[in-house]
N, C-alpha and C positions, 0 to 999 in steps of 0.2 A: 153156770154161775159159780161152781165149786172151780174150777178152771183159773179164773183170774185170783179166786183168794189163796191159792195153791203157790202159782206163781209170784204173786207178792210175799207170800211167807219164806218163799227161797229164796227171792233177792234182798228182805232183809236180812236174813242170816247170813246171805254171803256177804252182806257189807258189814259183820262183826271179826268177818276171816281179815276183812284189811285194817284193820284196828294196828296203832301203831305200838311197837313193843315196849320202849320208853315211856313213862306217865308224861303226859303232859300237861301245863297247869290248865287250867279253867280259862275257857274265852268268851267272851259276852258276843251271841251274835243276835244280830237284827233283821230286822224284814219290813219291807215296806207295807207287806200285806197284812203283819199285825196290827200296826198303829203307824203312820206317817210322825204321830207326834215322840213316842217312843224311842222312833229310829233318829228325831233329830236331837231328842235329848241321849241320849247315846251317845251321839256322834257330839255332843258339847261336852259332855263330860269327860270321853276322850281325848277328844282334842286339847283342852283343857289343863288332863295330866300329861299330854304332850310336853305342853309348851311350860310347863314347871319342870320338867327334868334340865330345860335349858341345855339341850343337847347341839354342840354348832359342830362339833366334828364325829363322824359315824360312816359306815361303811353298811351298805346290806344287798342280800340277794333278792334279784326282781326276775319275775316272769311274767310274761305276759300272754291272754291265750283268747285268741281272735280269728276272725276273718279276715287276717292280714295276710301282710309279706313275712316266709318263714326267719329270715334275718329281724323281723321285728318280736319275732317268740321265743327267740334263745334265752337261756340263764345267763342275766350279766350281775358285773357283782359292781355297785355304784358309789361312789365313793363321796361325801360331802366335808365340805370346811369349810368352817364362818357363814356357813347355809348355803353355802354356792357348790355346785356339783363339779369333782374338780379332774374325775374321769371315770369312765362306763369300758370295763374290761369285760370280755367272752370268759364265764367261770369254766368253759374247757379249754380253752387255749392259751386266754393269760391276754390278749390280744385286743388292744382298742376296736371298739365298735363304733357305727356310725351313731354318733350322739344327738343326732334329729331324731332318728325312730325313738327315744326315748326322752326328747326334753319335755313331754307333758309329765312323764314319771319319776324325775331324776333329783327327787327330795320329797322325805316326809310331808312339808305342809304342802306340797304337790298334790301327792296322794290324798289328802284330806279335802283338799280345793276339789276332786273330782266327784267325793263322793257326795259335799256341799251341792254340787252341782245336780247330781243327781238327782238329790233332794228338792230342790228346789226345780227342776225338771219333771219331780214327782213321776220317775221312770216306773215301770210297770212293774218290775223285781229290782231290789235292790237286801243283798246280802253281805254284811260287813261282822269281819270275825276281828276282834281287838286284841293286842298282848294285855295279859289286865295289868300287868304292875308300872309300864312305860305308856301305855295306850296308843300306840300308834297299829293301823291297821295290818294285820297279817294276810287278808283274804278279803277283795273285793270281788263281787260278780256282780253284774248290774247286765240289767236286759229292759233298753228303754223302752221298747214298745216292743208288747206281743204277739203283736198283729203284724210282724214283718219279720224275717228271715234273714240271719249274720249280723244284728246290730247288737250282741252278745257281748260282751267282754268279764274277762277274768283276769285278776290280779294276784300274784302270792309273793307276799314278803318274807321273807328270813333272814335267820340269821343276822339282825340289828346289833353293830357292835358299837362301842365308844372307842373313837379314836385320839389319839397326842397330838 
């Protein structure tokens, strides 16, 4: 019995070692397993201060992290104007990617319609970490049912910039 709470005591502490150096601000996150209603007021009120920023030109980093094709896991950097996604470059190479593996991804109210979806799917885990001043999603994980194996996905947005 002392075994497993031994073991747990270590891997919290080592998950204080990856603590990031920089403060970072505050991120409101969600779960479907606390409250279904919680998570979709959450997910209104961010959306919400989304779409008051009234932002049509932006640029951000996407990942994505699945049981996919490894070309569909890379770091690309997505570029949007006038809300239309206007190209998806490799953040190592500089170099257009194929822009199908990511047209479900390749805009803010994209990401948001996913997680709508989820919701409304009432998927079995669903974890959404928000920027709190812009509100758009930093960190999707949704795992729709967990009773099956690879139907996982994870999302990580950064670095949202406004563009001319």
């Amino acid at each position: 019995m002392r075994l497993p709470i031994a073991i747990s005591a270590i891997l919290v502490a080592s998950l204080g070692l990856n603590a990031p150096v920089m403060p970072q601000p505050p991120i409101q996150v969600t779960q479907t397993r606390a409250s279904t209603s919680f998570t979709f007021e959450q997910f209104k009120i961010n959306y919400r201060l989304w779409r008051r920023q009234r932002i049509p030109n932006y640029r951000y980093e996407f990942t994505r992290s699945c049981n996919c094709l490894p070309k569909a896991t890379e770091l690309v950097i997505i570029q949007v104007r006038n809300g239309v996604t206007t190209s998806i470059t490799s953040k190592e190479t500089g170099k257009p990617v194929d822009a199908q593996l990511f047209q479900k991804y390749n805009t803010i109210p994209k990401l948001f319609n996913i997680i709508r979806n989820a919701l409304i799917k009432k998927a079995a885990n669903l974890t959404v970490q928000y920027e709190p001043k812009i509100g758009y999603p930093t960190q999707i994980n949704i795992d729709y049912n967990s009773q099956i194996a690879d139907d996982e996905i994870f999302f990580t947005i950064k670095n949202l910039q406004r563009i001319n």
